[in-house]
N, C-alpha and C positions, 0 to 999 in steps of 0.2 A: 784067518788072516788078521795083521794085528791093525791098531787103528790106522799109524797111518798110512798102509797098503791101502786100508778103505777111503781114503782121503785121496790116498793118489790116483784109484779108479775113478774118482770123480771127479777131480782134475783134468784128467787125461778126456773123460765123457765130454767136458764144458770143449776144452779145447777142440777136439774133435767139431765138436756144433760147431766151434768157431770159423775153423777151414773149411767146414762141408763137408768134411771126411767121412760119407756115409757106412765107408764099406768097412771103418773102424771100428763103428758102433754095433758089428758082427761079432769081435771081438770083448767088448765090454758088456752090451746086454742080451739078456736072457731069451730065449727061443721063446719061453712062455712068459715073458716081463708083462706085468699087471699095472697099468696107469690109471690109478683110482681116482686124477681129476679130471678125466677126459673120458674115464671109464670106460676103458679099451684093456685088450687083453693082445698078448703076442709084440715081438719085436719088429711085425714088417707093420702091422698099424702104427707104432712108436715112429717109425722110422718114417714113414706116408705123412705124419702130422705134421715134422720136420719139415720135411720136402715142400709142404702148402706155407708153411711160415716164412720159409727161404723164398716161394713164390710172391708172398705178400711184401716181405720188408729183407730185399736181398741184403741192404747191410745190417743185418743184425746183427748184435754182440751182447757177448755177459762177460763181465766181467766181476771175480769173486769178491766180496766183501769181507765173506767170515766164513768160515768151515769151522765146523763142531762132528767131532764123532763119538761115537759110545756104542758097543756092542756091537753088532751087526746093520747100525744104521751111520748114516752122514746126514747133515743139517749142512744145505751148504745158501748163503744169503750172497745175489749176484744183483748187479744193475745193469740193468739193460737199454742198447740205443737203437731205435733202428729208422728207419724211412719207408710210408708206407708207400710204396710205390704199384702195387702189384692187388688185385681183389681178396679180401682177406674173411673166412670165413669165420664166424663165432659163435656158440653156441644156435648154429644152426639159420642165424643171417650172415645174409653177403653182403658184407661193406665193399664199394668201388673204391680205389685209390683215389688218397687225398695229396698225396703228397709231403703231407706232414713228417716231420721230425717227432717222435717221441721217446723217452725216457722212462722207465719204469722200475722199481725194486720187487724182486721177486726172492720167497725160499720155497727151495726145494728138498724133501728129504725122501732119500734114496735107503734101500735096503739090500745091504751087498751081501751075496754069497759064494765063495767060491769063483770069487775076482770077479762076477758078473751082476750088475744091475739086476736083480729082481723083481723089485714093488718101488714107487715111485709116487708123491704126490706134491704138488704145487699151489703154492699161497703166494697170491698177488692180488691187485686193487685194479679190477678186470673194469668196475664202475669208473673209475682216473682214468684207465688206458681208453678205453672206449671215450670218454668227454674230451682228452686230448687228441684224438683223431676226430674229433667231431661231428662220431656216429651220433650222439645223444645231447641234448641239452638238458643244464638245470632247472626245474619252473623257478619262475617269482617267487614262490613259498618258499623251494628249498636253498634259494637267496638269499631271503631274508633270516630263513635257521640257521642255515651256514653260509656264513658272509666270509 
């Protein structure tokens, strides 16, 4: 596929998230798709992680920044808004809804084959997201180092 068919399966993946379009995302990824940050293997795990997000912060959105493709992969850079309305699990704590508004930039790079989502990993500032929902605070120290 040339790049940017690879671009446009990514595109089409974000929008998809956007409407909720689950039964889209049968279409785009892979039966065996491998999420190396959540380190889940298979498409209905993919798709279940979704489903708890959309429960946490039903208006979620990404919006694209920048797409980069090369080879067989997409670098795609979104920002993200959403409300956390809904209990929202993370790396194995359950945050209750706060209510909050938050904002976040994430990249993710995608590995297409044969028009399907393959391998997948995610870079974002989970320490931000989490202190603006105000699961965690900063001590005094980390205050006074980063003021």
């Amino acid at each position: 596929m040339s790049l940017e068919e690879n671009k446009a399966i990514v595109r089409r993946f974000i929008e998809a998230y956007n409407q909720r379009n689950l039964e889209l995302l049968d279409e785009l990824v892979a039966p065996d798709y491998v999420d190396h940050t959540h380190q889940q293997q298979g498409r209905e795990e993919f798709i279940q992680l979704f489903t708890l997000a959309f429960d946490a912060f039903p208006d979620w959105h990404e919006v694209i920044e920048d797409i980069i493709a090369e080879g067989d992969k997409v670098w795609v850079r979104v920002t993200c808004t959403g409300t956390h309305t809904g209990e929202w699990t993370h790396f194995g704590v359950q945050f209750p809804p706060t209510g909050k508004k938050v904002t976040m930039m994430m990249v993710d790079i995608w590995r297409i084959v044969n028009g399907k989502l393959v391998e997948g990993s995610e870079v974002d500032d989970s320490l931000d997201f989490l202190k603006r929902l105000g699961a965690i605070e900063i001590t005094e120290k980390g205050k006074n180092l980063f003021p």
